[in-house]
C-alpha positions in Angstrom: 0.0 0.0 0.0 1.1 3.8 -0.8 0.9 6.1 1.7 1.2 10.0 0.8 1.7 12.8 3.2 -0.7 15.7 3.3 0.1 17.9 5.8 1.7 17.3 9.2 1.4 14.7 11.5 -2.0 13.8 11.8 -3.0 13.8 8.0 -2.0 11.3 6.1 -3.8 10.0 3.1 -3.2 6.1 1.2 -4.3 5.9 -2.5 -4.4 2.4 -3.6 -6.0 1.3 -7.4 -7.8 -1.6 -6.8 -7.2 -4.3 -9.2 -10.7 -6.4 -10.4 -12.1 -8.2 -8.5 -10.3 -6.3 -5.0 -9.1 -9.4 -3.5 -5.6 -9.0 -5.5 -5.4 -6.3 -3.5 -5.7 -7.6 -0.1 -2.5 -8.2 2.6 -0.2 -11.1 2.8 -1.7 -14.7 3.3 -0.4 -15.0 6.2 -1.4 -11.9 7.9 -3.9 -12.1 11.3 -6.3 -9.5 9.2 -7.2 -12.2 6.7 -8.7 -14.8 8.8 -11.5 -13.7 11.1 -12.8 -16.6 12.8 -16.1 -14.7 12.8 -18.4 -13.2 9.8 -15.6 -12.8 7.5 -14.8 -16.0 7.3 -18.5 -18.4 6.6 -18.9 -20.2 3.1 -22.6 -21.0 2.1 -22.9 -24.5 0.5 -25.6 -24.9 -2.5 -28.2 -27.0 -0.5 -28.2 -30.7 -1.2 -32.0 -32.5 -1.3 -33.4 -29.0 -3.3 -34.5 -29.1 -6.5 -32.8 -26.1 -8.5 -32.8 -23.3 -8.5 -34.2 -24.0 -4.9 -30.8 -25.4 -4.0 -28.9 -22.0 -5.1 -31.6 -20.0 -3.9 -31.7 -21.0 -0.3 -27.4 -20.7 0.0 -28.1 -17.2 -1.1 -30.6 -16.2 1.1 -28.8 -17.9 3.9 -25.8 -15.7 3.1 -27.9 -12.8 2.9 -29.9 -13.4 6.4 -26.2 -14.4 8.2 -25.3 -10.6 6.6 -28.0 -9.1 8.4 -26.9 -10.5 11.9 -23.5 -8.7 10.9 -21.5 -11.6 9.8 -19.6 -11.8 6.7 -20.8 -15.0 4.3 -20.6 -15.8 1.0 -22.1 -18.2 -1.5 -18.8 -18.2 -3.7 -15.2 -18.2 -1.9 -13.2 -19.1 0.4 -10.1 -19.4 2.0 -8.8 -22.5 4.4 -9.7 -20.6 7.5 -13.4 -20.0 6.1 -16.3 -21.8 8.5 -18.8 -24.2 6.3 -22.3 -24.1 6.5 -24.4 -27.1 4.8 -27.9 -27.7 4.3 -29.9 -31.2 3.4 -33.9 -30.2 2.6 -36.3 -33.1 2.6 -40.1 -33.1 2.1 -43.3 -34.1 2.9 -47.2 -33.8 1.6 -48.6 -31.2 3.5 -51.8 -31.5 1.2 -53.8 -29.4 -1.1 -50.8 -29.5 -3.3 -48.5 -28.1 -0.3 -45.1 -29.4 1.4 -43.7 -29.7 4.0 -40.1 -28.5 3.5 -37.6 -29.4 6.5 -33.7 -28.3 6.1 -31.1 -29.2 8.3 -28.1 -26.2 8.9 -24.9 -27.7 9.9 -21.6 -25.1 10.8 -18.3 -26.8 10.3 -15.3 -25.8 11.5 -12.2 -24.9 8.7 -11.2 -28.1 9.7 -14.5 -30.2 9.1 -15.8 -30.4 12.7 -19.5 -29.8 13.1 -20.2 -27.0 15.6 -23.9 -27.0 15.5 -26.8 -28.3 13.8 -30.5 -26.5 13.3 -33.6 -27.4 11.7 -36.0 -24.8 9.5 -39.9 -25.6 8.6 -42.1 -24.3 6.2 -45.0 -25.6 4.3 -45.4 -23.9 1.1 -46.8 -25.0 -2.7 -45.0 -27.7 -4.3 -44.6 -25.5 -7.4 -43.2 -22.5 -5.2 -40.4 -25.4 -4.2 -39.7 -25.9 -7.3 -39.2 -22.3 -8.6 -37.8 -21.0 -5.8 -36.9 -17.5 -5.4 -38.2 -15.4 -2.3 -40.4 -17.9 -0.9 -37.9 -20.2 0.5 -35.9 -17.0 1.4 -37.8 -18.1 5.4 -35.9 -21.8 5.3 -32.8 -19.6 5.8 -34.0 -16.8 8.2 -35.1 -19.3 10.9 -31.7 -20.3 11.4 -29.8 -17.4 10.6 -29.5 -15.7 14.0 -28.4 -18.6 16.0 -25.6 -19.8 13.5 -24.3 -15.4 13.8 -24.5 -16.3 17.5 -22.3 -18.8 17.3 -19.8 -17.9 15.3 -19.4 -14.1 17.1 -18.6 -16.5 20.1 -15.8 -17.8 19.3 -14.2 -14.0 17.9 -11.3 -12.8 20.6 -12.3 -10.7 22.9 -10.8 -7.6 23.3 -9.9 -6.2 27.0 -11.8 -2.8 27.2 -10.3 0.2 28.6 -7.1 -0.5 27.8 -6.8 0.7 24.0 -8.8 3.7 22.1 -12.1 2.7 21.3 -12.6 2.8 17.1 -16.5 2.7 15.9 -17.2 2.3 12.3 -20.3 3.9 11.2 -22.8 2.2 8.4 -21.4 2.9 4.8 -23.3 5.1 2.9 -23.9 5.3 -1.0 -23.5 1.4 -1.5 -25.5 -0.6 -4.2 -27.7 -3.7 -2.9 -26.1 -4.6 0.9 -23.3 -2.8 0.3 -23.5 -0.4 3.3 -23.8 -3.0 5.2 -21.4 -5.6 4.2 -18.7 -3.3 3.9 -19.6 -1.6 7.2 -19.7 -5.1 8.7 -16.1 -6.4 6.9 -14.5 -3.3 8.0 -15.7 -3.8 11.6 -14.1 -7.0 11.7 -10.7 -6.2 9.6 -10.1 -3.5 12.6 -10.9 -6.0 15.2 -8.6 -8.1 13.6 -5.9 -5.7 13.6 -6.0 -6.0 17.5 -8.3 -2.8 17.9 -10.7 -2.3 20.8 -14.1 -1.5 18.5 -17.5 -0.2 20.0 -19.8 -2.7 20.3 -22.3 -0.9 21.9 -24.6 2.1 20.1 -24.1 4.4 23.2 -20.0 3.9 23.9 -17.9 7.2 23.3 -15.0 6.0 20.7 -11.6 7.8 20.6 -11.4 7.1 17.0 -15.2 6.9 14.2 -14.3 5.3 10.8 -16.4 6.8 8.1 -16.8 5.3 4.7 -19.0 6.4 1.3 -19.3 4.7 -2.0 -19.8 6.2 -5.2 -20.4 4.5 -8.6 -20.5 5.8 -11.9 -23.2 5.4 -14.5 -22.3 2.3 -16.3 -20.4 2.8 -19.4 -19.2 0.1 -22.2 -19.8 -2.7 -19.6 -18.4 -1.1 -16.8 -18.9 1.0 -13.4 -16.3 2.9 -11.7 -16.6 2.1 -8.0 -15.1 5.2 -5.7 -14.7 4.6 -2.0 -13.7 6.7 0.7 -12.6 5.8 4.0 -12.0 8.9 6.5 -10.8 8.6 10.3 -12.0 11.0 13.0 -11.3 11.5 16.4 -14.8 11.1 18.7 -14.9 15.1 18.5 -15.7 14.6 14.7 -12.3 16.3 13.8 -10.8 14.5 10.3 -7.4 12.5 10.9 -6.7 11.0 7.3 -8.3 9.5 4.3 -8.0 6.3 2.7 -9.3 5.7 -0.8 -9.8 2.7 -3.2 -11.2 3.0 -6.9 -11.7 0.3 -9.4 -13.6 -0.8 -12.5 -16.7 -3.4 -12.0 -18.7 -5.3 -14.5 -21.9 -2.9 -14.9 -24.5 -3.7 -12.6 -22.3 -6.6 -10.6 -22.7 -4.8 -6.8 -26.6 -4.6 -7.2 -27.2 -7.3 -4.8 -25.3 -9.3 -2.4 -21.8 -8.0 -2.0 -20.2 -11.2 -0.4 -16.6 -11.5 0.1 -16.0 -8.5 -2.7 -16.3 -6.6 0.6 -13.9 -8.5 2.5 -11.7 -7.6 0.1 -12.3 -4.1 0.2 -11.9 -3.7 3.7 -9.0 -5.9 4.2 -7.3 -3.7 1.3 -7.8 -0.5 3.3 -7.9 -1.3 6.6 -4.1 -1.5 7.3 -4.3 2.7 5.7 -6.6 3.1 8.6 -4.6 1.4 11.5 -1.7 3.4 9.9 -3.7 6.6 10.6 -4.6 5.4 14.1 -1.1 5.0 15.1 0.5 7.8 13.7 -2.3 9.7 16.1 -1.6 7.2 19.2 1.8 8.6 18.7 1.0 12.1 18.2 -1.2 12.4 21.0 1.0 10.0 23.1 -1.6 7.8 23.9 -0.5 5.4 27.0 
């Protein structure tokens, strides 16, 4: 990463071009910000016993609903510290031309040990099964908040009081769950970087990470994809600036963002733990 110096101490900027698809631009392999145990890291198998596009449908919303409980998952990569997440549907006559559809969630550990197992129910039309689409979207919701529970237990815990508190606030500007997803991989890149982060909505942080997105009108194909990362002290006064640009496939960041924003925040986070420490030492933080 390339940092460039704008004006004393305090103000630093990194400008980084980020190279389709982002993850050519992300830290070492070996380096502790890759490999969150947590949201970050949980793959989304296509679901075995489903008729497709059922089977695709339901990983997706699955990925999509552990998104919402602020974890990281994806449909389509992963890396060998990722968490697995498997489904088996089976049914039943539920009559009137209805079933009753019954899937069974298993978490794996990276290395293949199951961690927990849940069950989701629905009885819907036999032809809605068979299309799929949103209505088997609630075979994945059921489960979704207990499987985020689990997996945010097993994150380190930081010892409070003992660094500066950094809070990230929600992306703005982001197509489909973009403010969200990169809001949430950013959260956990800084964690993982061994910073104390504000978990709760009323803690006072020493340090609020900022970030907007801005896209282009598509063009031959393409969208240029602008984002801006800026660190603040908790009195709202600007530290630095971190920004990442690229060129997208038109239209590709409508929906689910997936790992493209684990890539994204893993690119810029060490610019913004850069910017924190140059204002630890500045302000001679003990």
């Amino acid at each position: 990463m390339r940092f460039i110096g704008l004006a004393a101490l305090l103000l630093l900027g990194a400008c980084q071009p980020l190279p389709h698809p982002f993850a050519d631009d992300r830290p070492p392999p070996n380096s502790d910000i890759l490999t969150p145990p947590d949201s970050a890291g949980i793959v989304v198998e296509i679901v075995t016993g489903a008729p497709e596009p059922a089977a695709h449908d339901l990983a997706q919303a699955m990925a999509i609903a552990l998104q919402k409980e602020d974890v990281l998952a994806s449909t389509e990569a992963r890396n060998r510290n990722s968490f697995r997440l498997s489904g088996s549907a089976v049914t039943t006559e539920a009559g009137n031309g209805n079933l009753r559809v019954t899937v069974t969630w298993a978490m794996h550990e990276p290395g293949g040990k199951t961690l927990d197992q849940q069950e989701s129910n629905s009885v819907m039309p036999a032809a809605a099964w068979k299309q799929g689409g949103p209505v088997v979207a609630v075979l994945a919701q059921q489960s979704a908040a207990g499987f985020a529970k689990l997996i945010e237990t097993r994150a380190p815990t930081v010892v409070g009081g003992l660094d500066p508190l950094v809070a990230v606030r929600t992306v703005t500007g982001a197509p489909g769950d973009g403010g969200h997803a990169l809001t949430s991989a950013m959260t956990d890149a800084l964690r993982h970087a061994n910073l104390a982060m504000a978990e709760n909505p009323q803690a006072k942080p020493n340090f609020i990470v900022e970030g907007w997105v801005e896209m282009s009108a598509p063009d031959a194909g393409k969208q240029k994809i602008k984002i801006a990362w800026v660190l603040r002290k908790g009195t709202g006064e600007q530290i630095g600036q971190v920004n990442q640009e690229n060129a997208v496939a038109a239209g590709s960041l409508n929906g689910a963002w997936g790992l493209t924003a684990f890539d994204v925040a893993n690119s810029a986070a060490p610019g913004i733990t850069a910017l924190i420490e140059e204002a630890k030492r500045a302000a001679a933080w003990s």
